[in-house]
N, C-alpha and C positions, 0 to 999 in steps of 0.2 A: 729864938736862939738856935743855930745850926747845930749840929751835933756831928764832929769832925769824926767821919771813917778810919773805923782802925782797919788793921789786915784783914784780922780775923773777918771782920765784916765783909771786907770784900771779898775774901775768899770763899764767904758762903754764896755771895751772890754771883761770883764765876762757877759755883761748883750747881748752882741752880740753873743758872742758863747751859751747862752742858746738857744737865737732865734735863732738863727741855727739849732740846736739838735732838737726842737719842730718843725723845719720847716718840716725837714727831717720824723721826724716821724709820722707826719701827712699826708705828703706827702705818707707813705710806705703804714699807716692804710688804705687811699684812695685807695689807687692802690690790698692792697686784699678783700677790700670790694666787691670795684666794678669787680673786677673777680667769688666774691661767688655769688653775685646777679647773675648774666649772666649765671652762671653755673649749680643754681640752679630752671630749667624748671620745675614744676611736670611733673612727669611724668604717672602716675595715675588720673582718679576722679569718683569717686562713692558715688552712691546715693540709695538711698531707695525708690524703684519705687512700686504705688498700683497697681495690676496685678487682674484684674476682668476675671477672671475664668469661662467659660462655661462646664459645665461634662457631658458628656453622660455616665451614670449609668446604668446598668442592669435594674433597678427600674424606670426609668425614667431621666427625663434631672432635673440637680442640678445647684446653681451657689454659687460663695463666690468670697470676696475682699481678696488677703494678700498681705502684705507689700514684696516684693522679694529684698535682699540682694544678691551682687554677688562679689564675693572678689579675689583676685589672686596673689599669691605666685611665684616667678619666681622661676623653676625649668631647669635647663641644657638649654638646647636652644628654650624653651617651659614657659609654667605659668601652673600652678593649678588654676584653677577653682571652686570655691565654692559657693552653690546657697542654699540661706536660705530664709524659709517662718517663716515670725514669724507671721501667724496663721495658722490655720487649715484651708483644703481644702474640698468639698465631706463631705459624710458622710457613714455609714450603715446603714443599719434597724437589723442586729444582730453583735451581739460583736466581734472584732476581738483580737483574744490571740495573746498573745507576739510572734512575727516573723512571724503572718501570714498576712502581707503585705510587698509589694514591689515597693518602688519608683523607678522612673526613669525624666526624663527630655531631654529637648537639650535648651542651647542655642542658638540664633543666632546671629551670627557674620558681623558684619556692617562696614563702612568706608570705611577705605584705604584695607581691606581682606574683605571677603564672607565665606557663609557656613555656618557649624552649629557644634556646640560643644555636642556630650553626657555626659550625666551626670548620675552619678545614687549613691543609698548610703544604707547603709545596713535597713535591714527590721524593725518594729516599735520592739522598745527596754521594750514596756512596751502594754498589755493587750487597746485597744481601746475601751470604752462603746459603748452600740449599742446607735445609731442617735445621735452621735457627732461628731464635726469636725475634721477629721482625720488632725492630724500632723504629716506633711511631714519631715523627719530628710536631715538633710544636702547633698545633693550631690555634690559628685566630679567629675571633668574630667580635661583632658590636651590639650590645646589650643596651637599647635606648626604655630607661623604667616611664612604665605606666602607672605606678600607684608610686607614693612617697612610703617611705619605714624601712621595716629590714629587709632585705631579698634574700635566701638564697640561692647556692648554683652548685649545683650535684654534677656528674660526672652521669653520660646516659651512653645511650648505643653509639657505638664505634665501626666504621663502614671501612673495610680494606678493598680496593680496587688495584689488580695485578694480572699481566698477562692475560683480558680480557674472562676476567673472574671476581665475581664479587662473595666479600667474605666478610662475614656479619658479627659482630661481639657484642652482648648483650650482659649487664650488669647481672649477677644474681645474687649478690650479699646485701641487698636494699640499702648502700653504702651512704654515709651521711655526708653532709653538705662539704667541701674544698674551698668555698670560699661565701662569708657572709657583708654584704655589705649594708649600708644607711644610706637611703635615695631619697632624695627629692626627684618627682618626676613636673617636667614642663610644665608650667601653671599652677603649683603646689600639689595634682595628682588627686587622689580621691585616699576613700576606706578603703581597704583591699575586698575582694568582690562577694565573701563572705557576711562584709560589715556593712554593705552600701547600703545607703538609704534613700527610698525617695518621697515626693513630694514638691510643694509648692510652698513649702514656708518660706518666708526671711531666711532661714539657715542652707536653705537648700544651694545657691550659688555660690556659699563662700569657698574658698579654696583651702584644701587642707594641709598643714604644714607638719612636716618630717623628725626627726627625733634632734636631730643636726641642728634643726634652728631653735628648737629647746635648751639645747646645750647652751648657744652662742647670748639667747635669753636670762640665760641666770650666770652665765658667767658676767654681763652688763651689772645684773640687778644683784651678784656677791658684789663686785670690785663698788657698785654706787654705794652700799650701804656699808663696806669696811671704810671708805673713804669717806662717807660723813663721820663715821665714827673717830678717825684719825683728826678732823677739823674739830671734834667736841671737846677730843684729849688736850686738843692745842689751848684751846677758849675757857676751858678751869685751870689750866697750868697758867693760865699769862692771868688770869682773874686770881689765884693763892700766889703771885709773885709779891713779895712784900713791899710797901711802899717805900720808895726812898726818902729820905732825907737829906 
């Protein structure tokens, strides 16, 4: 014998298939959150480091504070490098005309890599008054990592070429790092050269991989296991769905 549906009944069984649909898709929103979080490591951090400058000048020894900016652009299997003073450095005692100076710099490269980056950037774009603080325009260079992880890039000796003089600035506040980044270097890179190891084992030719594909690894392995989880919520909700009649 059938048992003819009243309202009430079926308003229970619309009010159960919503909560299903809401379960379900709460359950999904869960499952790519927690994949983007995981996914998403920075992978960059830069800061604005004061960089107390000592010069040896033809004229004598000079000093100045400026603020060093250092930025970088991933190029091919490499970055660009960009080192900014937002003030001036040195000085003259006669006027320098437009492009009769020439910057240069380096870098030095910290962390999980070593070394040092050159930099250098075209000559002053505008006439310098005499005994004022030379501003230094932007230099570039290209930073190809040899080791995978963190690197950093400090802010090092600064080279002023003018009126056939060269004039030296040298860091002396041991100023910390302007910009940190996460490398992968070509072929997954090594330990950094503190940690290298050698031998002939099995383990010895595998390639080491960077903090960057850790991340991109458990943001995979949250989003797989909130999403079985969403698949299980579905599979007891539709199994406690009450039978019809």
């Amino acid at each position: 014998m059938c048992r003819q549906k009243t309202p009430a009944t079926r308003g229970l069984e619309v009010s159960y298939r919503t909560y299903q649909k809401r379960t379900a898709a709460l359950a999904f929103t869960a499952a790519l959150a927690g994949s983007a979080v995981l996914m998403a490591a920075p992978a960059a951090l830069a800061d604005v480091v004061d960089v107390d400058y000592q010069c040896k000048t033809p004229i004598g020894d000079k000093s100045a504070v400026s603020p060093i900016d250092i930025k970088s652009v991933k190029s091919g299997a490499g970055y660009k490098l960009t080192m900014s003073f937002q003030k001036g450095v040195s000085s003259s005692p006669v006027e320098l005309g437009k492009g009769a100076m020439n910057p240069s710099a380096v870098i030095n490269v910290g962390g999980a890599d070593s070394g040092t980056v050159a930099v250098t950037g075209p000559a002053n774009p505008a006439a310098i008054p005499a005994d004022t603080p030379i501003k230094i325009t932007d230099l570039s260079g290209t930073y190809t990592p040899k080791k995978s992880g963190k690197v950093t890039f400090t802010a090092g000796v600064l080279t002023i070429k003018a009126l056939g003089t060269t004039t030296t600035c040298t860091p002396s506040n041991n100023p910390k790092p302007s910009l940190t980044l996460d490398v992968t270097a070509a072929g997954g890179g090594g330990a950094p050269a503190d940690q290298a190891q050698t031998g002939s084992g099995s383990d010895a030719g595998l390639p080491q991989t960077g903090p960057g594909d850790s991340a991109v690894a458990l943001g995979t392995l949250g989003g797989t296991v909130l999403l079985a989880g969403a698949a299980g919520t579905l599979w007891l909700t539709r199994r406690q769905q009450p039978a019809r009649r």
